[in-house]
N, C-alpha and C positions, 0 to 999 in steps of 0.2 A: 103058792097061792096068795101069801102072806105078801110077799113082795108085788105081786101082779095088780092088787087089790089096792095098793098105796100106791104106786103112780097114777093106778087110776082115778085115784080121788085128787093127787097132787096136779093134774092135768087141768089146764081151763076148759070149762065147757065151752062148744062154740054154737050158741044159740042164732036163731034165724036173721039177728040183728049184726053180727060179726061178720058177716062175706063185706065185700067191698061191691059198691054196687056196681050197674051195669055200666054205668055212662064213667066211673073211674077205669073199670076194666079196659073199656075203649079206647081212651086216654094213653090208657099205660102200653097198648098194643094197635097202633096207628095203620090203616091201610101203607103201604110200601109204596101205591098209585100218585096215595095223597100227598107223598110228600116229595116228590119233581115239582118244582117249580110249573107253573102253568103261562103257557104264550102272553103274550101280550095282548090285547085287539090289538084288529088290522082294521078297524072301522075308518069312518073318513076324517079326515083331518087330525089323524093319530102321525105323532111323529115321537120314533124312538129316540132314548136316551142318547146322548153325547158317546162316540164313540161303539156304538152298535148296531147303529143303521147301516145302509150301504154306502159305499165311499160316494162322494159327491166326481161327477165327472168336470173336467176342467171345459170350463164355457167360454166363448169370446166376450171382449170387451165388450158393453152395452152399449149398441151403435148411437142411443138416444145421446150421449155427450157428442159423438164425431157429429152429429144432425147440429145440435147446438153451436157446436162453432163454425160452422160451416153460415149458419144463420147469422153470427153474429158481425162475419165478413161478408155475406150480401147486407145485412143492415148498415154496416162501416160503408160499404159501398156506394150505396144509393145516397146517403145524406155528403157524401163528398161531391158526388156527381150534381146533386142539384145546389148543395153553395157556390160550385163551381159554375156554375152557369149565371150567378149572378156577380161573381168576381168577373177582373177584365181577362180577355182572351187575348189581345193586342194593345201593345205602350207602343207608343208613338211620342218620338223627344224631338220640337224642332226651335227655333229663334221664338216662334211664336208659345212657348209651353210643351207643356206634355198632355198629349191624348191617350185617352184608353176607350175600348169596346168590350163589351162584355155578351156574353151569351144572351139575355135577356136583349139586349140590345138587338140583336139577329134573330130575333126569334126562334129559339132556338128552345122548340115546345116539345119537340120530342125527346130530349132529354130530360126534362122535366118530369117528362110522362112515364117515362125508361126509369128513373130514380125513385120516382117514388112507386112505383113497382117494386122495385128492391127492398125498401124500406120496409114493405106493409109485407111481400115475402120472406125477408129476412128477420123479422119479427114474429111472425108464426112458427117460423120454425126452430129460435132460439127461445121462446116462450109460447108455447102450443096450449100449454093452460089457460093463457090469458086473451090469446087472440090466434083465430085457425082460420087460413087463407089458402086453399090448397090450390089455385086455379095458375095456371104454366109452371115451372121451372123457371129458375136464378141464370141458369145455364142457357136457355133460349135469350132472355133478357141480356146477357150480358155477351153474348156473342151482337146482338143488333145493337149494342152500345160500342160493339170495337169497330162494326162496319161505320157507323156512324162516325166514328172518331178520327176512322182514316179519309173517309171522307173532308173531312175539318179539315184535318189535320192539312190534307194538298190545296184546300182553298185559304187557309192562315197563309198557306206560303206564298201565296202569289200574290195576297192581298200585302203580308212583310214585301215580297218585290216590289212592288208597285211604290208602296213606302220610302222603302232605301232608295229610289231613283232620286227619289227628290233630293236638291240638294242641300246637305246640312241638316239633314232628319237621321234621324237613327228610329229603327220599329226593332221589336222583341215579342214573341208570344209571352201573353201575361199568367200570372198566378192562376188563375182560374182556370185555364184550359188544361193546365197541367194537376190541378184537383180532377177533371171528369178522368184526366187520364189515369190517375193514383185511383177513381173509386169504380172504373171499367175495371180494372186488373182485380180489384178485390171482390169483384161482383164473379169474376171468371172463376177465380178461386174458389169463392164459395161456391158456385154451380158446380164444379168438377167436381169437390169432397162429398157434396149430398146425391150425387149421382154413384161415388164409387160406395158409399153408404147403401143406396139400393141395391147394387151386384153382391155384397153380401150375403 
């Protein structure tokens, strides 16, 4: 009894003040729920971390560069086509000098009108920001620029004939008509690229 009676006085009491409280308790024994990591949102404009999203699928090229140059060869185009028209289309070298004719000189107003078509569409479509022209195609334009051209083109020669008879003359088609011919070809160009840009 002797010995029973001395631990128990050796013992600490554990007064109402000694438990550990409730919100420690909790603490030290964590719901098992709580502690998985929880989803992410899936709200709008939520984008997951680097590396845990889904894989990105592989996209075409962004056609708006193939548009851009496509525009910037009808814009090259048209501003050739109509300097051309004011350079000469025909040299003519005889005892008396050298002549020349130029497009302006022949009235030659549908190309004018053809060119700068080009220009104001190839300009929309190589800067859409700045200026939007959407009314024909490069590609209609520049097909009526090669019928046109071939048209010239057999009436240059007969007008060169007609030239060369004389004697002691020499004719050449001039600078200029070989410009409308250099900015038909880059006006065709560009209407094909922004066409195969639409079947995309």
């Amino acid at each position: 009894m002797v010995g029973r009676d001395r631990r128990r006085a050796l013992a600490p009491d554990l007064g109402v003040h000694d438990h550990p409280p409730m919100d420690e308790e909790g603490r030290q024994q964590p719901d098992p729920a709580q502690q998985l990591p929880q989803p992410p949102p899936q709200g709008l404009g939520y984008q997951p971390p680097p590396g845990l999203g889904p894989t990105p699928t592989s996209r075409p090229a962004p056609t708006r560069v193939t548009n851009a140059n496509a525009g910037w060869l009808v814009l090259a185009g048209g501003i050739l086509v109509i300097v051309g028209v004011f350079l000469p289309w025909i040299t003519a070298t005889g005892p008396s000098g050298t002549f020349s004719a130029s497009g302006k000189d022949a009235n030659e107003w549908a190309f004018l009108i053809l060119g700068a078509f080009a220009i104001v569409r190839g300009l929309s479509m190589a800067r859409p920001g700045i200026f939007r022209f959407q009314l024909g195609t490069p590609l209609i334009g520049g097909v009526i620029l090669a019928v046109l051209v071939a048209l010239r083109w057999s009436d240059l020669q007969k007008a060169l004939d007609d030239l060369r008879s004389v004697p002691r003359v020499t004719a050449s088609l001039g600078i200029g008509f070989w410009a409308v011919i250099a900015g038909t070809v880059l006006v065709l160009l560009g209407g094909v690229m922004a066409m195969q840009r639409r079947r995309l």
